[in-house]
C-alpha positions as CSV (number, residue, x, y, z in Angstrom):
1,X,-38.6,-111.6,-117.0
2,X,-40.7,-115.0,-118.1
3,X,-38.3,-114.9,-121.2
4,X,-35.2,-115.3,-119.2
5,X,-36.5,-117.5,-116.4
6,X,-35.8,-120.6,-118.3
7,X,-32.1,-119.7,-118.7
8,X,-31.7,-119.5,-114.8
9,X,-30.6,-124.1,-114.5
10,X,-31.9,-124.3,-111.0
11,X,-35.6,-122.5,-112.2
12,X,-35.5,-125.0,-115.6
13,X,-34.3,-128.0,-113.4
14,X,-37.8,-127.3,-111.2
15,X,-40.3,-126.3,-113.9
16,X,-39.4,-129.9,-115.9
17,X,-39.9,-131.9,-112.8
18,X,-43.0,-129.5,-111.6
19,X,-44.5,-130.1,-115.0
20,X,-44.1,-133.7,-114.7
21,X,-44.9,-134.1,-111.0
22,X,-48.4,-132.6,-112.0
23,X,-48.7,-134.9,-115.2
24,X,-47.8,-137.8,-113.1
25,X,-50.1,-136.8,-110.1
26,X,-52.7,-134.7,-111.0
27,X,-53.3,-134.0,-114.7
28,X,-53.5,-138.1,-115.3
29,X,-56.0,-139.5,-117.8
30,X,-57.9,-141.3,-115.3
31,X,-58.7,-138.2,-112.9
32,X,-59.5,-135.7,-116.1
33,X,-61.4,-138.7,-117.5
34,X,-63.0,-139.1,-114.6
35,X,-64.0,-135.2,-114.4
36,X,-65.0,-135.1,-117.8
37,X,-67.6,-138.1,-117.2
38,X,-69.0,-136.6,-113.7
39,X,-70.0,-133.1,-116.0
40,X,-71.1,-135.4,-119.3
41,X,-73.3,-136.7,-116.8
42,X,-74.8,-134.3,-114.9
43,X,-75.4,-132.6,-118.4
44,X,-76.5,-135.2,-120.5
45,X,-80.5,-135.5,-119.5
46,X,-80.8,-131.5,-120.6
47,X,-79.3,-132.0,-123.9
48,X,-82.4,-133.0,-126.2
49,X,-84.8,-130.1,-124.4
50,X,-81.6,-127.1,-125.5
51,X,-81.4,-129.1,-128.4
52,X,-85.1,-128.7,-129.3
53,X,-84.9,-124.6,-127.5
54,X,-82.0,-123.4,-128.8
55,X,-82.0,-125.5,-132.4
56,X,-78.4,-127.2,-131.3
57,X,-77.5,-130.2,-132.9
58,X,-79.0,-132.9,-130.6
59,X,-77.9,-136.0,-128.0
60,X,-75.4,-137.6,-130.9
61,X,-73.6,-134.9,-131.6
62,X,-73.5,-133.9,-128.1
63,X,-71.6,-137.3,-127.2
64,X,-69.3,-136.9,-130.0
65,X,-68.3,-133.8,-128.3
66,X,-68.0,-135.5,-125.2
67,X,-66.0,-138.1,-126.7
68,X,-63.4,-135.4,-128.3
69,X,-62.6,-134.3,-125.3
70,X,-62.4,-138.2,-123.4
71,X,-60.0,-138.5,-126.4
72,X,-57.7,-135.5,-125.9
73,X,-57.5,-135.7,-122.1
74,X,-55.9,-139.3,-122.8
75,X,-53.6,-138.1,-125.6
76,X,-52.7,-134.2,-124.0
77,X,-49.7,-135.7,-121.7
78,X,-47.5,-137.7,-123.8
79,X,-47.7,-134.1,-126.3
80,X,-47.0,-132.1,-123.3
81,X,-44.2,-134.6,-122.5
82,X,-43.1,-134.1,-126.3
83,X,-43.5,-130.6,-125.9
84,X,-41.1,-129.8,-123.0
85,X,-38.6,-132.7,-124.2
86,X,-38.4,-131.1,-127.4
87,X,-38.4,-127.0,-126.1
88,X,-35.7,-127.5,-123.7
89,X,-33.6,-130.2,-125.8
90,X,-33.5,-132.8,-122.9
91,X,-33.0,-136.6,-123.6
92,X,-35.9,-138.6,-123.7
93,X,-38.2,-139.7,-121.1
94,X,-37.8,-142.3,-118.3
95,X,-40.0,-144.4,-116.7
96,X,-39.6,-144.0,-112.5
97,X,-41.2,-146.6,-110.0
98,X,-41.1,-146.0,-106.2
99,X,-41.8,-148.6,-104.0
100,X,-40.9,-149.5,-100.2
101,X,-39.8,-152.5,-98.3
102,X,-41.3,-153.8,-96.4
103,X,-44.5,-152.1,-97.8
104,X,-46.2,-149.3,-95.4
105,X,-42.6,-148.8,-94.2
106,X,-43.1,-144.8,-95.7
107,X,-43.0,-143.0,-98.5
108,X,-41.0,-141.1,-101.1
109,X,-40.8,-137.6,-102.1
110,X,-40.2,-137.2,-105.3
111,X,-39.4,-133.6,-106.1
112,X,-42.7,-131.9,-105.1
113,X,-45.1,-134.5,-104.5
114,X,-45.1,-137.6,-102.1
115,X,-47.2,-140.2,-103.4
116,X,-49.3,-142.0,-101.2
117,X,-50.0,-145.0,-102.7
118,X,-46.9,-147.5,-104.0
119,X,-45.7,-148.4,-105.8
120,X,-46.0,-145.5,-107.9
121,X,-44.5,-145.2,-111.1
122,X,-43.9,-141.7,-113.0
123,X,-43.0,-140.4,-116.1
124,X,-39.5,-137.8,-115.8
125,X,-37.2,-136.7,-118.7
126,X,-33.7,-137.9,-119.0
127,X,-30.8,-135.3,-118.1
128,X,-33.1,-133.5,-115.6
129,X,-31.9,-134.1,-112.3
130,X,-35.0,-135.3,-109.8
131,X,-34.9,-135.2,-106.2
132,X,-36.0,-138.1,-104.1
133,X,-36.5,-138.3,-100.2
134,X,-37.1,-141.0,-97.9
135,X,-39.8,-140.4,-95.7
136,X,-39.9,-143.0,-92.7
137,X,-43.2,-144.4,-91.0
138,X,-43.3,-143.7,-87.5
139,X,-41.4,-146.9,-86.0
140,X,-39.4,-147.0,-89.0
141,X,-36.0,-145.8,-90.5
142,X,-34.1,-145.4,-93.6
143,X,-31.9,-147.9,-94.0
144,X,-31.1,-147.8,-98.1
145,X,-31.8,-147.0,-101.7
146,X,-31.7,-149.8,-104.1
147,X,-32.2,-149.8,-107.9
148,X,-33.7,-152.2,-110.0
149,X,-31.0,-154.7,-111.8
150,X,-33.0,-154.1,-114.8
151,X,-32.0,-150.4,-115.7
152,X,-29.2,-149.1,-117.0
């Protein structure tokens, strides 16, 4: 069944924009950066006394551990981006702000998340269709969408 769920357009569509709603949202650099730090931490004062028990290499080699994965959690989206761009022969990606006027007017849904700060800018992949929805602020209503004279 997993073998034939990518040949279903509607399921493909959604797993390309779920993959990069989570890259965009969740899985950034700065919140697995940021998780990555909080455990190096915590961890960091026991190092030289499991070092010395357990005959581990000690503190420097430790950090360049630590640094290894600092390093990968900045460079794992734009391969995961490659990855999918490449498995399901789309087009490139495209950069995507969202933004309000005036601002605190509401938000935008784009496909399955609604940021809550904006503007917000993502990272989608060309020929995928995405689906955006205005969400109005209480006292507000849509009125338009507008793009950017600058793209194509």
């Amino acid at each position: 069944m997993m073998g034939q769920l990518p040949e279903n357009a509607e399921f493909k569509r959604y797993f390309i924009n779920r993959f990069a709603d989570l890259l965009n949202e969740y899985w950034t650099p700065t919140k697995t950066l940021a998780i990555v730090d909080a455990a190096a931490d915590e961890l960091e004062s026991e190092i030289p006394r499991n070092s010395q028990r357990w005959g581990y290499p000690g503190l420097g080699s430790w950090q360049g551990a630590v640094q290894y994965l600092r390093d990968y959690h900045l460079e794992k989206p734009a391969v995961q981006r490659d990855q999918i761009n490449e498995y399901f022969d789309l087009n490139g990606q495209v950069s995507l702000t969202l933004q309000v006027q005036p601002p605190g007017a509401g938000w935008v849904k784009i496909s399955t998340i609604t940021p809550k700060d904006l503007p917000w800018t993502g990272v989608y992949f060309e020929g995928n269709p995405v689906t955006l929805t205005a969400i109005p602020a209480p006292g507000f209503q849509f009125a338009n969408w507008s793009s950017s004279p600058f793209i194509n």
